[in-house]
Structure formats: structure tokens, C-alpha cells
C-alpha positions in Angstrom: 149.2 42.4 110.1 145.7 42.5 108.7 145.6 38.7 107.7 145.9 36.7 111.0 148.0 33.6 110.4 147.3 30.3 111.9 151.1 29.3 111.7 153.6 30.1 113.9 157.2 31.1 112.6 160.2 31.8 114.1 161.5 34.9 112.4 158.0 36.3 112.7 158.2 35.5 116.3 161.5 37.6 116.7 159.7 40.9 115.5 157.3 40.6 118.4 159.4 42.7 120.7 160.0 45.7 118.0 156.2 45.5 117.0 155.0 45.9 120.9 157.5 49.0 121.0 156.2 50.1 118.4 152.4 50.2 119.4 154.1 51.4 122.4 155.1 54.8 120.7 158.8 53.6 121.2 159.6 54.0 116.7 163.0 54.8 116.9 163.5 51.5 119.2 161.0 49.5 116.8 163.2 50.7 114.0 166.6 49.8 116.0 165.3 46.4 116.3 164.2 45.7 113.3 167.1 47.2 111.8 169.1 44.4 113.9 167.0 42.1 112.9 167.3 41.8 109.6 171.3 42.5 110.1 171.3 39.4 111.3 169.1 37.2 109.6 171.1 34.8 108.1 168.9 33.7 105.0 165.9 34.7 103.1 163.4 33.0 105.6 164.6 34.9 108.6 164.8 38.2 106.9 161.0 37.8 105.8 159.1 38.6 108.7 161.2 41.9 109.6 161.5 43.1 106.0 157.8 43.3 105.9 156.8 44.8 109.5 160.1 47.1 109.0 158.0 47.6 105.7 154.7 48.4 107.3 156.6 50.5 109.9 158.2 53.0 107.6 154.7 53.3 106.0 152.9 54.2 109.2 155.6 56.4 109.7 155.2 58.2 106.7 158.0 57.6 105.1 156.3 56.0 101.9 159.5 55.4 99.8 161.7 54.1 102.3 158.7 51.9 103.1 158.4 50.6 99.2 161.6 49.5 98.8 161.4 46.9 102.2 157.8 45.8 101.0 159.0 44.7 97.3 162.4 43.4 98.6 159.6 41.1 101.0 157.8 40.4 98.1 160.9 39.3 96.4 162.1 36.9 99.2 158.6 35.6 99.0 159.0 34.4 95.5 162.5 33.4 96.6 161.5 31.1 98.9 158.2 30.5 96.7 155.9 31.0 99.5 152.9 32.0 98.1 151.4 33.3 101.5 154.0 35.5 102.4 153.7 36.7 98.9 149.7 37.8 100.0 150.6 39.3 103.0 153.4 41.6 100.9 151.0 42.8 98.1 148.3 43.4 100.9 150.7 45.9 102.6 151.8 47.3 99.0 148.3 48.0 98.6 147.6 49.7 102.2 151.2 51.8 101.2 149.1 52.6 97.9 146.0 53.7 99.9 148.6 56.1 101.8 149.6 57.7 99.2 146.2 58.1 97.1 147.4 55.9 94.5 143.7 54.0 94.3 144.7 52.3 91.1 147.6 50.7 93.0 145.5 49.8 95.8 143.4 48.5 93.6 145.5 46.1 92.0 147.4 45.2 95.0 144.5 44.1 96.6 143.1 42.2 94.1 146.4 40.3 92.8 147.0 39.5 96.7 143.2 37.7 96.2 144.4 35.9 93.1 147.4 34.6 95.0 145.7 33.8 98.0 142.3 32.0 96.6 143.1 28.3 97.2 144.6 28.7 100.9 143.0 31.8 102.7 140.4 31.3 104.8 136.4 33.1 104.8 138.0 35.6 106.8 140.9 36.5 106.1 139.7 36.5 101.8 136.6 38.6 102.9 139.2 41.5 104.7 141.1 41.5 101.5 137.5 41.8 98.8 136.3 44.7 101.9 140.0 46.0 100.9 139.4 46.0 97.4 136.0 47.4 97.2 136.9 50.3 99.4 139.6 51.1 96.8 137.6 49.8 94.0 134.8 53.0 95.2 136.9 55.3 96.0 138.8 55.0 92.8 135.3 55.7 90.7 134.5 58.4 93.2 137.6 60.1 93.7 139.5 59.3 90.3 137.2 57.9 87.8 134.4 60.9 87.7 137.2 63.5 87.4 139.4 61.8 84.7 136.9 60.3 82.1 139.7 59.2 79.6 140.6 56.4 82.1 137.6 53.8 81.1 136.4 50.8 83.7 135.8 47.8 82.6 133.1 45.0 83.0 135.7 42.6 85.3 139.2 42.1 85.7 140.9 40.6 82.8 143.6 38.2 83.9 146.7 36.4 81.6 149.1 35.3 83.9 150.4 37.8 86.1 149.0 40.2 83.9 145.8 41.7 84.9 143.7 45.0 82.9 140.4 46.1 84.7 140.9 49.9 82.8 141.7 50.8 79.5 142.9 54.1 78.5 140.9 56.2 75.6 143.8 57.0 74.1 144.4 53.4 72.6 141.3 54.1 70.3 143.0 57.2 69.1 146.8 57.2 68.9 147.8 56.6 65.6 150.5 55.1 64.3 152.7 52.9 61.2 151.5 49.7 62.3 152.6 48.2 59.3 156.7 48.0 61.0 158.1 45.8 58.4 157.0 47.8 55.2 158.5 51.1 57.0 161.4 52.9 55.2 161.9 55.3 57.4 162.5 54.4 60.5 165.7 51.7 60.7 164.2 50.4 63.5 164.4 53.2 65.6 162.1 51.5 68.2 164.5 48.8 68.6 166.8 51.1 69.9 166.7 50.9 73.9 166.9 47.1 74.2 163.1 45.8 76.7 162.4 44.8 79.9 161.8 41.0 79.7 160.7 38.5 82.4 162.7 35.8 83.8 161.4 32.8 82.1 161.3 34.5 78.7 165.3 35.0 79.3 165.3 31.2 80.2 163.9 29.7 77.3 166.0 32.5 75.6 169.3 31.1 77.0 168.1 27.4 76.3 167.8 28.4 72.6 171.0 30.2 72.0 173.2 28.4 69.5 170.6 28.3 67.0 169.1 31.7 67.9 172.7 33.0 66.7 173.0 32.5 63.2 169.4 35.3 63.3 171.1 37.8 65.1 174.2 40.5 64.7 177.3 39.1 65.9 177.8 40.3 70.0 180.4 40.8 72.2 178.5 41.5 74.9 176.2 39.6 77.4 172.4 40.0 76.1 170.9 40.5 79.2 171.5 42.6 81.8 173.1 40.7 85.2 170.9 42.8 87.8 166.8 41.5 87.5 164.4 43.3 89.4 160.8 42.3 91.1 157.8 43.3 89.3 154.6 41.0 90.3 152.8 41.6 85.9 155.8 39.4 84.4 156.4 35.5 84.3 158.3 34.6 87.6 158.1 38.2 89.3 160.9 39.1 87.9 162.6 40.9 84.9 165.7 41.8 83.4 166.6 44.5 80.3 167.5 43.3 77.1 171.3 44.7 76.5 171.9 46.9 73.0 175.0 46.9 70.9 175.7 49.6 68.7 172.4 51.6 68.1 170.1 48.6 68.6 168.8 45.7 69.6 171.0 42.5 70.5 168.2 40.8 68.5 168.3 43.2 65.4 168.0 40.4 63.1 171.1 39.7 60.8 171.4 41.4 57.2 167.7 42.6 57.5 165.1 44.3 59.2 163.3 43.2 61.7 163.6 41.1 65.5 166.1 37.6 64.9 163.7 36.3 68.1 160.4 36.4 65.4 162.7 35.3 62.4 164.4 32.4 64.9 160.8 31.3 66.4 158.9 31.6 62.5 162.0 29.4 60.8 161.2 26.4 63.5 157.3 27.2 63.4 157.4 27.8 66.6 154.8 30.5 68.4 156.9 33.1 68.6 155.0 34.3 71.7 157.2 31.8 73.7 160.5 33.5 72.8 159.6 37.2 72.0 159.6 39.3 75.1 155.8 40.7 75.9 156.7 44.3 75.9 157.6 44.3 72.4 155.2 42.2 70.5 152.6 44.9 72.4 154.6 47.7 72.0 153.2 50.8 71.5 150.7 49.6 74.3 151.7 49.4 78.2 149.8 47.3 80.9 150.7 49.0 84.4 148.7 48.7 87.8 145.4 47.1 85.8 145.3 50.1 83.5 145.9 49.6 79.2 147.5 52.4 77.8 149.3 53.9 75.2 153.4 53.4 75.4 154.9 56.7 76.6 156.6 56.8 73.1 153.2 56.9 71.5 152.1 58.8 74.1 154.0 61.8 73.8 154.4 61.4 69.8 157.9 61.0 70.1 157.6 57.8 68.4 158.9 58.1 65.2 156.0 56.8 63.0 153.5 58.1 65.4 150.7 60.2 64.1 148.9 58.7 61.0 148.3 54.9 60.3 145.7 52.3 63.1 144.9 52.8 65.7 147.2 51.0 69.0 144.0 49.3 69.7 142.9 48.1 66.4 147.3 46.8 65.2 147.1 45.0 68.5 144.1 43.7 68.8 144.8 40.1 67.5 147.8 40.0 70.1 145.5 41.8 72.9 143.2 38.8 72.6 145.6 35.8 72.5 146.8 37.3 75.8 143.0 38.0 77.3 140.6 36.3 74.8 138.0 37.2 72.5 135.9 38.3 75.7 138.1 41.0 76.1 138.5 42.5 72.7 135.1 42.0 72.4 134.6 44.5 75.6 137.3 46.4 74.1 135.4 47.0 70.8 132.2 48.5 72.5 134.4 51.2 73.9 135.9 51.3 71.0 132.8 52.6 69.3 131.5 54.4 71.7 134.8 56.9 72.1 135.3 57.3 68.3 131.1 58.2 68.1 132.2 60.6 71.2 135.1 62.1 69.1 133.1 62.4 66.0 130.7 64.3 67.7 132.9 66.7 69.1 135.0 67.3 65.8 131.5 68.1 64.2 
């Protein structure tokens, strides 16, 4: 790997033979092994160390897919087992797999989350191989990316609110339009409530420990609310999230006998923030957050949103909520751009 540990474990220790086969030119052999290997791991811990080098294998192999799906199943046991080191060493080799592939926003992020994570324990060395990382992608991403794609906008620093973390903002959130004002709608029936959300673990936690009085806000169910199967995803609380099940043509939140989300109506009757209940996707929907970039939803996006087109601005509905995530520094950055892309626009239009 490109950290060097200082520890010595015992399922890394086991990989030693595929790895020197592989550096050997032996891949088929390295793959056999590892293969073996993590057959026969008989927990989480043991099945670490080959999950990741099969990982990094696959990668230098070329084969990029196979090679994502071992490197976030590591990064999954990582959280697991919550060791936050091993948690490093995944994102670092999600972010080399990035590089491969020319994704430099993914690099990017990879990188720098895997420097977040790793702050309090890595040594000088090992924390200056990851920023040299991260400035290589950082460059080539303005170089490469950036000076050929000017609607994708750098900003000042790296914004960070939890897992969450926006260094680019899209133009597009200063210009999509659409009928902010949800509530007063009488058009729509909630049509954006129609897909159920992705929402992270803990959310689904405090969810569950709320249920009895969250039901007398919601439509009647026969059916679980969330989806059994959760997946990894490093942006959410806990690393992982699940979907939010729908019954009928909505929502199993719709609130009961009126309009509206029965999480927001539950968390406002008990003056609670209803931040601490209300998945993230939806109280920033149309906005998405995705490998450091801020952007329009695809719903928004592609106008097939059903109140998209006249109305505020993304930017300017969801800039209260964009700044009790990231703080008044960042709207504040936010609303130079701001400025500067609708002075760009009105020149053009005249």
C-alpha cells in the first residue's frame, strides 16, 4: 500500500504471499490466493486485508468495476469493525481507482475525506503522501477539467458538515428555477414525494425510536418503511443508507389527511428541529451533494420536475438550509458566485 503501517496484523500478514506473486507477474495466482483468502476468512477482521489488496489488484489489473465493488465492501467492513485507519487506507485506494479512471473529482474527494479521517493518528509522512495525492488531483482537475467545463465553479476551501463535504458548486443552482413555495402548490399532489429517499443510518434510528408517536402523522402502512438492504456511501451519517419504502403513489411519510411530510409535521408538533428526523435528501431537494460538487437534483436538472421552470432559484429556496449545514461562510461564498453568474447571464441575454 501507499501508507506504510507501523502495526502488524495477522490477516494483512496472510496476503503477503499473493502480493509477492503478484509483483512477481504471477496475477492469476495473486488472484487465486486472494480469492481463497477471503473464502476463508472467518469474520470481518480477517476478510479486511484481502478485500482491499484483492481491491487494489483488480484495479492495477484494469478491471476498474470489479475493483470498486472489493474497495467499498473494505470500506464497509472498516466501519464495521469501526477502524478508522483501515477506513483511510480504503478511501486512499478509491481515490487511486478514481485517478485510473480520470474521474479527478473523485480523486479528489477520496483523497481529501481519507485526510479528514486520518488527521489525529497519521503520521508527517504518511498525511504528507496523501495532501501530495490530493494536490496532484486537485491540479489536474483545474487543468484537465475545470478550464474546459466552466459551469463547474471552485471554491475558496473545502466546506465540511459531517460527512458531507462541497469544494464545487454547479452554475446551474443560480439558474434553475423552480416552485419553491411546496406547500402553497395546487398542482402537484406531491409528485416529488413519489419515489420514497435515500436516508442514512442514524436518521432511520432515531426514526425507529420515534415510531409510535410519529404514527398518528402518517397514512396508515402495511408495509416495513425502510428498505431491509442498506448500502455504504462515505457523505451520510454512519456510512451508510437505506431507501425510504412508498405505499401507493407516495411517500410512507405523506402526512395524514393533508399535504405535506408527517416527519416535518411530527418534529414541528414536539418543537423539535426537524433536521434531526427529516432525511437530508429531502429537506435539500432539488439540490444534490456528490463527490464535493453542489448541483442541481437530476429532476431539476433535466426539467422533469414537475414545478420546474419559473419560481427561485435552487440556490436562493435553499439557502437558509445550505447554511445551517455549512455556515454563513459558505452561503456567503455562495452569494459572490451568485452574482457574478447572474451579471455573466445578463450580459449574454443582452
Amino acid at each position: 500500500m501507499n501508507i506504510k503501517l507501523t502495526f502488524q496484523d495477522g490477516s494483512e500478514a496472510k496476503t503477503a504471499g499473493a502480493l509477492v506473486r503478484f509483483a512477481q507477474g504471477q496475477p492469476a495466482e495473486s488472484e487465486r490466493l486472494l480469492l481463497e483468502l477471503l473464502k476463508e476468512a472467518a469474520s470481518d477482521v480477517d476478510r479486511y486485508f484481502p478485500c482491499l489488496y484483492y481491491g487494489e489488484s483488480l484495479m492495477k489489473m484494469g478491471r476498474l468495476e470489479e475493483a470498486r465493488d472489493f474497495l467499498i465492501q473494505s470500506a464497509q467492513i472498516a466501519v464495521t469493525c469501526k477502524k478508522n485507519l483501515w477506513l483511510v487506507l480504503s478511501h486512499e485506494t478509491l481515490g487511486d481507482l478514481a485517478a485510473a479512471e480520470g474521474n479527478w473529482f473523485g480523486a479528489l474527494h477520496n483523497y481529501r475525506y481519507a485526510i479528514r479521517k486520518g488527521a489525529s493518528f497519521l503520521d508527517r509522512s504518511s498525511m504528507d503522501k496523501l495532501e501530495l495525492k490530493s494536490n496532484t488531483a486537485q491540479n489536474t482537475l483545474h487543468s484537465a477539467v475545470l478550464s474546459q467545463d466552466t459551469t463547474i465553479i471552485p471554491l475558496g476551501k473545502e466546506y465540511v458538515s459531517g460527512n458531507m463535504a462541497i469544494s464545487f458548486v454547479h452554475r446551474d443552482i443560480f439558474l434553475k428555477q423552480y416552485f419553491a413555495q411546496c406547500l402553497q402548490c395546487n398542482f402537484c399532489h406531491d409528485a416529488c414525494c413519489s419515489y420514497g429517499a435515500d436516508i442514512d443510518i442514524q436518521s432511520v434510528e432515531k426514526i425507529q425510536q420515534h415510531q409510535e408517536e410519529i404514527l398518528p402523522f402518517i397514512r396508515p402502512s402495511d408495509i416495513e418503511w425502510f428498505d431491509a438492504e442498506t448500502t455504504y456511501y462515505e457523505e451520510y451519517a454512519g456510512n451508510q443508507y437505506t431507501r425510504i419504502n412508498t405505499q401507493g403513489p407516495r411517500c410512507v411519510f405523506i402526512s395524514k389527511d393533508q399535504r405535506g411530510c408527517g416527519l416535518h409535521r411530527y418534529a414541528i408538533s414536539k418543537q423539535m428541529d426537524y433536521h434531526e428526523i427529516k432525511p437530508l435528501v429531502c429537506i435539500l431537494f432539488p439540490l444534490s451533494f456528490s463527490e464535493g460538487v453542489l448541483s442541481p437534483a437530476p429532476e431539476l436538472d433535466d426539467s422533469s420536475l414537475i414545478c420546474a421552470g419559473s419560481g427561485y432559484s435552487a440556490y436562493q429556496s435553499l439557502r437558509n438550509e445550505l447554511e445551517h449545514y455549512f455556515g454563513r461562510e459558505f452561503v456567503e461564498e455562495l452569494d459572490g458566485i451568485e452574482k457574478e453568474v447572474l451579471s455573466a447571464c445578463s450580459g449574454v441575454s443582452d
